[in-house]
C-alpha positions as CSV (number, residue, x, y, z in Angstrom):
1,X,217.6,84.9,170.6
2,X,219.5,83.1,167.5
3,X,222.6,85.0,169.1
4,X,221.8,82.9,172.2
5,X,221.4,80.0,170.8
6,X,223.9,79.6,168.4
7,X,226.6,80.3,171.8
8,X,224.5,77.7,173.3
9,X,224.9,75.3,170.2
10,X,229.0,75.9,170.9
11,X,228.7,75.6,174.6
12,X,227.0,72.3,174.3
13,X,229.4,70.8,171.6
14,X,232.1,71.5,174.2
15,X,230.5,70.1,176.9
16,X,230.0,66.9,174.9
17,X,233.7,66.9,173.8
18,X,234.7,67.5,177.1
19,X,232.5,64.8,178.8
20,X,234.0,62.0,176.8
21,X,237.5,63.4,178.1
22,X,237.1,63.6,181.2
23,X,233.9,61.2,182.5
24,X,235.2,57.3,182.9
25,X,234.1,54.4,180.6
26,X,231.4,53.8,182.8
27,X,229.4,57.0,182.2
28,X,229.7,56.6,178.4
29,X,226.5,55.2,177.5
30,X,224.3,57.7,179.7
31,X,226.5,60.7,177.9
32,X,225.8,59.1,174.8
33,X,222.1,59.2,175.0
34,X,222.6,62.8,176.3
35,X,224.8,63.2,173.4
36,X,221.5,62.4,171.1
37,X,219.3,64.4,172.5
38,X,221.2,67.2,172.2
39,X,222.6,66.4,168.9
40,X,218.7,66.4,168.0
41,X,218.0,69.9,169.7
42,X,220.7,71.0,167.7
43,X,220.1,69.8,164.5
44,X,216.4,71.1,164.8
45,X,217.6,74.5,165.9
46,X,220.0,75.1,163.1
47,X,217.1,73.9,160.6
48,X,215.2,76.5,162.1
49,X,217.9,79.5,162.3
50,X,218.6,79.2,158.6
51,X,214.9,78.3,157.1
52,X,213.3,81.5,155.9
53,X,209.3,80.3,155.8
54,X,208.9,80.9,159.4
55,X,209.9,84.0,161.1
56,X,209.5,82.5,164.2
57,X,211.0,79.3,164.4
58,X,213.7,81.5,162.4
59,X,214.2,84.1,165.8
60,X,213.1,81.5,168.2
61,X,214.8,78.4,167.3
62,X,213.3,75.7,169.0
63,X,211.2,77.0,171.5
64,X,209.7,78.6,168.3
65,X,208.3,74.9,167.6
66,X,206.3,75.6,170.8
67,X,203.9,77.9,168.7
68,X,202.8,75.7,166.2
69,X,202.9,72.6,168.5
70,X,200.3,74.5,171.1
71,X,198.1,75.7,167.6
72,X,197.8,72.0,166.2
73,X,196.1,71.1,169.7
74,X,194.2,74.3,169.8
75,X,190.6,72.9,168.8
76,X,191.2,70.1,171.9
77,X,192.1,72.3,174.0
78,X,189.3,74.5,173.8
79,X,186.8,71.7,173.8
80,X,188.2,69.7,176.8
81,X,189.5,72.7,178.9
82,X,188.0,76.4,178.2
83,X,184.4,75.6,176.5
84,X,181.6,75.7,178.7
85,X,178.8,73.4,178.2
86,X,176.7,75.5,176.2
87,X,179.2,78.0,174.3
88,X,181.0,75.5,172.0
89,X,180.4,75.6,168.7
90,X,179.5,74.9,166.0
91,X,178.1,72.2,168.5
92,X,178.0,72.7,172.7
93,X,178.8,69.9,175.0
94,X,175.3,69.7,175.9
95,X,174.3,68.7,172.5
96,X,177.3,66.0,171.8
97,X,176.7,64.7,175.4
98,X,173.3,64.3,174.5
99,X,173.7,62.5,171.2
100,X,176.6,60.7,173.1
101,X,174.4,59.2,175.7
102,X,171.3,58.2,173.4
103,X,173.3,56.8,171.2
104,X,174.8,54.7,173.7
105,X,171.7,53.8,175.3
106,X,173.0,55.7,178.6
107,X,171.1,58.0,180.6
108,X,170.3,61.0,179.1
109,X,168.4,63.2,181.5
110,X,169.3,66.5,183.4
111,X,169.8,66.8,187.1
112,X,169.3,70.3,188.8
113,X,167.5,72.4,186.6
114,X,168.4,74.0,182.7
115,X,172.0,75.1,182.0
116,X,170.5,77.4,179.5
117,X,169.9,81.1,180.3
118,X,166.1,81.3,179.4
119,X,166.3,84.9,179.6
120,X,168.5,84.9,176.8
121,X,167.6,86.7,173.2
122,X,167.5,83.9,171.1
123,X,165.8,81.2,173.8
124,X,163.1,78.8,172.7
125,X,160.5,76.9,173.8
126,X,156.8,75.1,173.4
127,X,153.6,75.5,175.4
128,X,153.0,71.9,177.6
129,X,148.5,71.3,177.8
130,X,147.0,70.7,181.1
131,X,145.6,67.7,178.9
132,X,148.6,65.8,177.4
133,X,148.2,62.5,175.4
134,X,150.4,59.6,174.4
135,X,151.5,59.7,170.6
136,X,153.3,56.3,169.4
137,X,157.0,57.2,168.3
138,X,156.6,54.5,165.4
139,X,153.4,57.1,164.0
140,X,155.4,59.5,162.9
141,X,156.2,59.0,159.4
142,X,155.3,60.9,156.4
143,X,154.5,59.6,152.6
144,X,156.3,61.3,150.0
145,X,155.1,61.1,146.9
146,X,152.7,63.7,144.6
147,X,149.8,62.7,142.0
148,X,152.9,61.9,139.5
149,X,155.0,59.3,141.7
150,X,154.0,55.0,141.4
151,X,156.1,54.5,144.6
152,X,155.4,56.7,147.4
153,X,158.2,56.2,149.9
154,X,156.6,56.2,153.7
155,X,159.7,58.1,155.3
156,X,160.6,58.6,159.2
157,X,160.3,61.8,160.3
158,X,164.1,61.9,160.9
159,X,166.9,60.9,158.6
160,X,170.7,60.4,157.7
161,X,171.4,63.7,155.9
162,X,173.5,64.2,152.7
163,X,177.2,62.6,153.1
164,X,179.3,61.0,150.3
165,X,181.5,57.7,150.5
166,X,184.5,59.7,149.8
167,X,184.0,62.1,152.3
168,X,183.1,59.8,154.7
169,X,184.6,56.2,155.2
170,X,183.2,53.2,154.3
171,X,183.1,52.0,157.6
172,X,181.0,54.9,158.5
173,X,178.8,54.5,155.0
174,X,178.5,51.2,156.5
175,X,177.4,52.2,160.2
176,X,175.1,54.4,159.0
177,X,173.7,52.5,156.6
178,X,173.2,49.5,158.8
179,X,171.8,51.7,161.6
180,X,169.0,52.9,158.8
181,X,167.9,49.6,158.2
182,X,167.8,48.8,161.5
183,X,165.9,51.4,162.7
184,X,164.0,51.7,159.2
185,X,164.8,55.1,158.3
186,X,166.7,56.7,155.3
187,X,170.1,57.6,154.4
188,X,171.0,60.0,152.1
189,X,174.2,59.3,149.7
190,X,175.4,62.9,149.6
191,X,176.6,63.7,145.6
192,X,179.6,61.6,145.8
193,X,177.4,58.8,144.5
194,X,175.8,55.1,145.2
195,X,178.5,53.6,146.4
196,X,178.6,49.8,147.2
197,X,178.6,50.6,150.8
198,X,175.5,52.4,150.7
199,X,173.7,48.8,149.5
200,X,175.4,46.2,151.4
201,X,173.8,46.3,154.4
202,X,170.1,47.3,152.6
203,X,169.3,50.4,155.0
204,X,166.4,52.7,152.6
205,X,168.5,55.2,150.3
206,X,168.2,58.8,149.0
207,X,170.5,59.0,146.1
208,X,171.6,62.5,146.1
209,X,172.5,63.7,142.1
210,X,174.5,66.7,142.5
211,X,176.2,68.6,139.3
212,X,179.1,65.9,138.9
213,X,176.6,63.2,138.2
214,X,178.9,61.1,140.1
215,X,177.3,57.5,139.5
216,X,175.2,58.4,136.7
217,X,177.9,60.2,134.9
218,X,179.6,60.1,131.0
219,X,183.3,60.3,130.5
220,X,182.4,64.1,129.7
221,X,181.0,64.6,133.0
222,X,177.2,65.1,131.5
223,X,174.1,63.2,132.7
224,X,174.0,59.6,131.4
225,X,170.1,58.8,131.7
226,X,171.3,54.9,130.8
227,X,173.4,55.0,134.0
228,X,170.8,56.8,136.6
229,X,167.9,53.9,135.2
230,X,170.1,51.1,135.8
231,X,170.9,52.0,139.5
232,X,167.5,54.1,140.3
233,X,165.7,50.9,140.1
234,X,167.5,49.1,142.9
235,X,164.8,48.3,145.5
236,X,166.6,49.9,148.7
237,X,166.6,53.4,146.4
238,X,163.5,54.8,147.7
239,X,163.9,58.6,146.7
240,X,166.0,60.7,144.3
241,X,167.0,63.7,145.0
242,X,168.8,66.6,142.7
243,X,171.2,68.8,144.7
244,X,171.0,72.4,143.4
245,X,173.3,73.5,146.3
246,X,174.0,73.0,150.2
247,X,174.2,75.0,153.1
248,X,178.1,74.6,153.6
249,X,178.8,76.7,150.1
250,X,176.1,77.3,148.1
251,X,177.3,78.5,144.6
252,X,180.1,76.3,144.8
253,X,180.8,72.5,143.5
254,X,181.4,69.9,146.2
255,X,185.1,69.4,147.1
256,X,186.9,66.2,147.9
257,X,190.2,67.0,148.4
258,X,192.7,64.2,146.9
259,X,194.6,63.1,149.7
260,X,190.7,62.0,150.0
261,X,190.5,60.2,146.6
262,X,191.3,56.7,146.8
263,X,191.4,54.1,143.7
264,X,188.0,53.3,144.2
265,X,186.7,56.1,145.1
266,X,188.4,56.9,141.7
267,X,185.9,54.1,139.9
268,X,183.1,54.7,141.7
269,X,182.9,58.7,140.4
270,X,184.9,58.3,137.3
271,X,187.0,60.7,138.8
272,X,191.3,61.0,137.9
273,X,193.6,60.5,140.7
274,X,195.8,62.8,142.5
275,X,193.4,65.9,141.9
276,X,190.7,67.6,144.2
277,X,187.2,66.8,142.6
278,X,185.4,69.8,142.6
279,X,182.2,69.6,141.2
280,X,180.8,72.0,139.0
281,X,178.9,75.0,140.6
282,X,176.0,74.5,138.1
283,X,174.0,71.8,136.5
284,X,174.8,70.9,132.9
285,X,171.6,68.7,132.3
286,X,169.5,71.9,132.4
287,X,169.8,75.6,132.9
288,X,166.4,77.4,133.1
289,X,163.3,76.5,135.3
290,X,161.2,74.7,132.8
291,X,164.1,72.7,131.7
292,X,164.3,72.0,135.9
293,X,161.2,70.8,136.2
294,X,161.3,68.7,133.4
295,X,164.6,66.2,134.4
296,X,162.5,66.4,137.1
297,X,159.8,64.9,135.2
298,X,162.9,62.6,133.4
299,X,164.0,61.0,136.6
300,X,161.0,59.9,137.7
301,X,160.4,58.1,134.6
302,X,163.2,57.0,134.4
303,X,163.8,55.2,138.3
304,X,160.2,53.6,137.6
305,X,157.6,56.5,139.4
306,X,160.2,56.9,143.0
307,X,159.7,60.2,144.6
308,X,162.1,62.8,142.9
309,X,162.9,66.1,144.5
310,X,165.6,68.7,145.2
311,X,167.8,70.2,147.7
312,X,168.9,73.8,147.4
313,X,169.9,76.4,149.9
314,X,168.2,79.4,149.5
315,X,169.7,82.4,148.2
316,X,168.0,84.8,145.8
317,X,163.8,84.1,146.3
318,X,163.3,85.0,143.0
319,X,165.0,82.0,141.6
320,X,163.1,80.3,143.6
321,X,160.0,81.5,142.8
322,X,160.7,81.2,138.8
323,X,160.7,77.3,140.2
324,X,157.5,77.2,141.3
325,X,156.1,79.4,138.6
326,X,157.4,76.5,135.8
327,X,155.6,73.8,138.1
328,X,152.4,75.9,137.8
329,X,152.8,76.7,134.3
330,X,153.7,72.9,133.4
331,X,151.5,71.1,136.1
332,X,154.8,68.9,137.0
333,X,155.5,69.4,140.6
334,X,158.6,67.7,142.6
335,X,157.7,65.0,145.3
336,X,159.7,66.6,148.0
337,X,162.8,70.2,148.1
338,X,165.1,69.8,151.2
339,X,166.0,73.3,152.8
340,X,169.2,73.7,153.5
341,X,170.3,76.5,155.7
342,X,173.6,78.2,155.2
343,X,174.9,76.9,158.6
344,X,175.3,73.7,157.5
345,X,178.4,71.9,156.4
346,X,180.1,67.9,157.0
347,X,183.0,68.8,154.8
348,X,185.4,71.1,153.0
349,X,184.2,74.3,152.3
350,X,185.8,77.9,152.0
351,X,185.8,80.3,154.8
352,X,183.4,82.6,153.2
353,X,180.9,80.3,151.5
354,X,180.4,78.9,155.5
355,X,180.2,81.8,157.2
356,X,178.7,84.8,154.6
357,X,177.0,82.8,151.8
358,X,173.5,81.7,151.6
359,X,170.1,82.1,153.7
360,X,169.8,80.6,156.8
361,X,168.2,77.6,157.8
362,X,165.0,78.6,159.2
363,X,164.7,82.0,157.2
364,X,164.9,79.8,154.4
365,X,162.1,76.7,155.4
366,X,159.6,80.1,156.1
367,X,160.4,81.7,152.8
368,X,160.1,78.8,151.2
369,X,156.7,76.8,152.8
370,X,155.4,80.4,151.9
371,X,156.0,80.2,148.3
372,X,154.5,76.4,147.8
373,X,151.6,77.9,149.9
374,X,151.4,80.7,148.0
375,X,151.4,79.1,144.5
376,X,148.4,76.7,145.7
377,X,151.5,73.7,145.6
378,X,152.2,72.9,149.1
379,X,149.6,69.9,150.0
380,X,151.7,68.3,146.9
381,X,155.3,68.7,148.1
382,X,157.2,67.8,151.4
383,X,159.6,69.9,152.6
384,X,162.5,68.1,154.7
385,X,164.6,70.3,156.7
386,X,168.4,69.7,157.2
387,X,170.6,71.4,159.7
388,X,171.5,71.7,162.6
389,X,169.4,68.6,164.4
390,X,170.5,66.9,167.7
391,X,167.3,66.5,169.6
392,X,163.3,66.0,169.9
393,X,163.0,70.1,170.5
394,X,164.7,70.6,167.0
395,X,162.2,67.9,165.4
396,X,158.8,69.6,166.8
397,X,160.5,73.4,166.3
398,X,161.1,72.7,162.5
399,X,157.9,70.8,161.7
400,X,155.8,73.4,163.8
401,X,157.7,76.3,161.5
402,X,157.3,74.6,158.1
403,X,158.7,71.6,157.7
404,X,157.5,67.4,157.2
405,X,160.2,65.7,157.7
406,X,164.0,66.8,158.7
407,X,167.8,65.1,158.0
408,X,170.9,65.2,160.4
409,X,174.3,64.9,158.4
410,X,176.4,66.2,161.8
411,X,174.5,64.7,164.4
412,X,174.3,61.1,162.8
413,X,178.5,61.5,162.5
414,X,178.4,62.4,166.4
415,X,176.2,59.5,167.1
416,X,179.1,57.2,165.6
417,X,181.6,58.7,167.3
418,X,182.6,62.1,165.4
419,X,184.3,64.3,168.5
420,X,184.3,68.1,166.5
421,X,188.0,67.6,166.1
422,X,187.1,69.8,162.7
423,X,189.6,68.3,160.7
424,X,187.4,66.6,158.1
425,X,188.8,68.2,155.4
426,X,192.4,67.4,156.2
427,X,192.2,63.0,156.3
428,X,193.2,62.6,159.3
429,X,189.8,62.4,161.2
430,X,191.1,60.7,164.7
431,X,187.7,58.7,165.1
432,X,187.8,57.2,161.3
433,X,184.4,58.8,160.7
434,X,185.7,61.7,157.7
435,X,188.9,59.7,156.6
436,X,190.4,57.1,153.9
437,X,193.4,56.6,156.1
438,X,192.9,52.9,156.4
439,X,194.5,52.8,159.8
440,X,192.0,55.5,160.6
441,X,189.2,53.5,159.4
442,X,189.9,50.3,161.2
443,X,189.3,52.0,164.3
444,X,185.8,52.7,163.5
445,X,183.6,49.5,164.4
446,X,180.8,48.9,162.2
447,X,178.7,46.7,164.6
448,X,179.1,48.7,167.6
449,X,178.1,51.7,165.5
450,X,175.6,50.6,163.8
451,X,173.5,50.0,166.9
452,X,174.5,53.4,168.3
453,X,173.3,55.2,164.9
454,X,169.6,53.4,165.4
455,X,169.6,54.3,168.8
456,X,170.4,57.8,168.4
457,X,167.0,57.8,166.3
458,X,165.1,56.3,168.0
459,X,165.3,57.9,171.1
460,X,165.3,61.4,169.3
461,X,161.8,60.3,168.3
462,X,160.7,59.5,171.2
463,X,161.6,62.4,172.5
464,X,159.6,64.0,169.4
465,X,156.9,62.2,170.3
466,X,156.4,62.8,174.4
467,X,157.3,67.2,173.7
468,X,153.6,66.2,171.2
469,X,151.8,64.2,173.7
470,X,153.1,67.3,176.4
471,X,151.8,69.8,173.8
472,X,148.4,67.9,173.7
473,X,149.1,67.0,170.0
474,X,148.6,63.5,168.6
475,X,149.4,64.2,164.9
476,X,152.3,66.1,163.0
477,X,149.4,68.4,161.3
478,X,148.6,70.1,164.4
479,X,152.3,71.6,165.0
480,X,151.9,75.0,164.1
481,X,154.3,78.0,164.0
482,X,152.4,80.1,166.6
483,X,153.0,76.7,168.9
484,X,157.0,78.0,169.0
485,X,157.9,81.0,171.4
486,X,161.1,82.9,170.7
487,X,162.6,85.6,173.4
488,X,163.3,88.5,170.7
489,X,164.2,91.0,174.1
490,X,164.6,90.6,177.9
491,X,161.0,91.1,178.5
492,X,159.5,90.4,174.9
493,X,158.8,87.2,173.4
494,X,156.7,86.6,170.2
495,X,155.6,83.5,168.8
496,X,157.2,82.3,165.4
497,X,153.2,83.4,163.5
498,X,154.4,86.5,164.8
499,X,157.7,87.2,164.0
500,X,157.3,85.9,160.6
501,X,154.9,86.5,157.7
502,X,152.7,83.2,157.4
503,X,150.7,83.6,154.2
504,X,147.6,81.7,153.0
505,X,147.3,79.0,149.9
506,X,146.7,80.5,146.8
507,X,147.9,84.0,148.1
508,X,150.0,85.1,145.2
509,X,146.8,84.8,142.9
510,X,144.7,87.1,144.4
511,X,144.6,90.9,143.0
512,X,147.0,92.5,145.5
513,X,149.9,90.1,146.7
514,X,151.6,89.7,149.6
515,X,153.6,93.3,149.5
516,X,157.0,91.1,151.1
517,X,156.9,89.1,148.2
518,X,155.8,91.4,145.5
519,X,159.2,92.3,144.5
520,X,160.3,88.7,144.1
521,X,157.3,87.5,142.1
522,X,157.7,89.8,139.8
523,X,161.1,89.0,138.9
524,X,160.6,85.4,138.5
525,X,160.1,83.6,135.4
526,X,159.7,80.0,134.1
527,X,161.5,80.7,131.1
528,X,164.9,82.0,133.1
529,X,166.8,82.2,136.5
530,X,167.3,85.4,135.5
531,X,165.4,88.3,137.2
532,X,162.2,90.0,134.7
533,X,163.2,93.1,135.8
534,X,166.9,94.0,135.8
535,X,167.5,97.2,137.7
């Protein structure tokens, strides 16, 4: 092929020459522009016959280009032109469509029938009553706050999930933000800090802490307690929340990559320019259980008595369990702990911490409600779910399995416009929603999506609401695991009280324990993350 092309690049230098011989003055501009193009074609080919990166472009000059060309609009054309409407991940067109057209106040019902294949492994639904009854979508809230916390926070049922200014632009910290307030719900900061954004527009905040203390940090990078008090007592911060680790990598710091890292974005986290900020896989403010428990304790002294919890993705139940023997052993108990499952993610993350790291979502809510309930603690903590969230189904399905509350990080970025392009981690986000291209961001209208954002809510609530009043249910407390069917086979389908161990409170203080747990209590202590017993 580079044989070919180079007799080409000969044959079409002669032609050139012989063109301005032989075709008449009048000709001489169109042979000119012909002249540049192939001058162009040329100059590209030879670029690519003597580069060495690319064997490809190397054997193929030119039409080698084709390759990459046809990979960088891979991910569109799978989404416009091959996906069905229920095989696209990590979201279908069903579920963007449906966020699309609630969030747009459009129609959002289904004509002829279910596109999904309820004789599928995997398929889920709810039992309707032959009694149903109306529950008001503005009902469903849920106070967060134990015997500890002066300022119980009366949360929605469904929230803006963990994502940092940084991450995200400011004009989509803004949307959301204004869309909270709006439709009074909360927002969640992610760990990149409380960034002006997140206050202008006075939507109800989580401020996320996560292990770079970004906001509440010393030039060293540890804690500052003077910092956190100062900014936990601003009246739209209604809940602190400690980040242990999320579902996208667990084990591993957050990443913003520096094309990412803007002056400001510099100020705001006391964070150097022209480097990734990866945050540290660990907390430095405390490193066993006990100590856990008591910044715990700390924070909520210190933000004046707000609810103080912590997020974690679960990964070795042990650890976990050495938790919630330091909150029995101290009598300090957090206000809320967000699940995370391991199929979550907004942002950069490594292959392998995505796809292999980390429990997943529900796995992890069951495991988890179990301990509290096994440990007598679970009438004194909330648990909010947050992955993968698009409609009223997911609301009732989580809450029925375990859950109070639950957050949407990739739903909410649909709802203003996110299209999957799954280049979030690269800056160049098309629809301004996971860039700090400022050309980017100035696409992204802040009114428009603002309203879009408390839509989306609102109508997912709604829906919430009418699958309860369907079910015969007028309160949250009546959702119950055995009210969700699962198909586990083509002809066998088990309740979730069934396919999962649901133990009693006060369980794992009776003489003979719960034998799928045994292992773990055992193994946890409040003195270390460590296991007791080391095999």
């Amino acid at each position: 092929m580079r044989k070919f092309f180079f007799i080409g690049v000969v044959v079409a230098l002669a032609i050139i020459g012989l063109g301005y011989l032989v075709l008449p003055p009048l000709y001489h501009p169109f042979h000119s522009t012909l002249s540049a193009v192939l001058g162009i074609l040329i100059a590209i080919g030879l670029n690519d016959a003597f580069q060495t990166k690319h064997t490809i472009r190397r054997n193929f000059p030119i039409l080698g280009n084709m390759r990459y060309i046809l990979e960088e609009v891979r991910p569109e054309i799978n989404q416009y032109f091959i996906e069905s409407n229920t095989n696209g991940a990590p979201f279908n067109r069903l579920q963007r469509s449906l966020i699309y057209q609630r969030a747009k106040s459009e129609t959002s019902t289904l004509p002829f029938g279910t596109q999904l294949d309820v004789y599928q492994i995997g398929y889920e639904w709810v039992g309707h009553s032959l009694l149903p009854v109306h529950v008001d979508p503005t009902s469903l809230r849920v106070t967060v706050g134990s015997k500890d916390c002066s300022q119980p926070y009366s949360a929605s049922i469904f929230n803006i999930s963990a994502m940092s200014y940084g991450s995200l632009s400011k004009n989509a910290v803004l949307a959301l933000n204004g869309g909270a307030k709006d439709g009074n719900f909360a927002h969640n900061t992610g760990e990149g800090g409380l960034s002006p954004y997140h206050l202008e527009l006075g939507g109800d905040i989580i401020w996320q802490i996560g292990t770079g203390y970004f906001g509440c940090r010393n030039a060293d990078g540890t804690f500052s307690a003077e910092m956190f008090a100062e900014k936990a007592k601003h009246k739209n911060v209604k809940m602190i929340e400690i980040k242990l680790s999320q579902g996208a990598k667990p084990g591993h710091g957050g990443i913003l990559p520096a094309k990412k890292v803007t002056p400001e974005i510099s100020q705001i986290r006391n964070v150097p320019m022209g480097q990734d900020v990866i945050s540290p896989p660990r907390h430095s403010a405390f490193s066993t259980p006990l100590e856990l428990i008591q910044f715990i304790q700390q924070l909520r002294t210190l933000s004046g008595g707000k609810p103080v919890g912590f997020k974690l993705c679960l990964g070795k139940l042990y650890e976990f369990m050495a938790i919630c023997k330091a909150m029995v052993q101290t009598g300090i108990v957090p206000d809320f702990i967000t699940v995370d499952g391991a199929e979550g993610g907004t942002g950069a993350a490594p292959l392998e911490f995505s796809n292999n790291l980390g429990v997943p979502g529900v796995e992890g809510l069951v495991l988890i409600h179990n301990c509290l309930k096994g440990f007598g603690l679970r009438d004194q903590i909330k648990i909010i779910y947050s992955g993968k969230v698009t409609t009223g189904f997911d609301v009732i399905n989580k809450i029925a399995v375990g859950a109070d509350m639950l957050n949407s990080a990739r739903g909410m970025m649909i709802s203003i416009g996110c299209i999957q392009a799954l280049r979030c981690n690269t800056n160049d986000c098309p629809t301004g929603v996971a860039t700090q291209e400022p050309h980017l961001v100035a696409g992204l209208h802040i009114g428009d999506k603002r309203i879009r954002v408390t839509s989306f809510h609102q109508k997912t609530v709604e829906s919430a609401a009418e699958l309860m009043g369907a079910m015969g249910f007028d309160r949250l407390e009546l959702l119950k695991p055995r009210h969700v069917y699962r198909r586990i086979s083509p002809s066998h389908v088990m309740n979730y009280e069934e396919i999962y161990e649901y133990i009693k409170m006060g369980d794992f203080f009776k003489e003979e324990l719960p034998e799928s747990y045994k292992k773990a209590f055992f193994n946890a202590t409040a003195e270390s993350f460590e296991p007791a017993i080391k095999v």
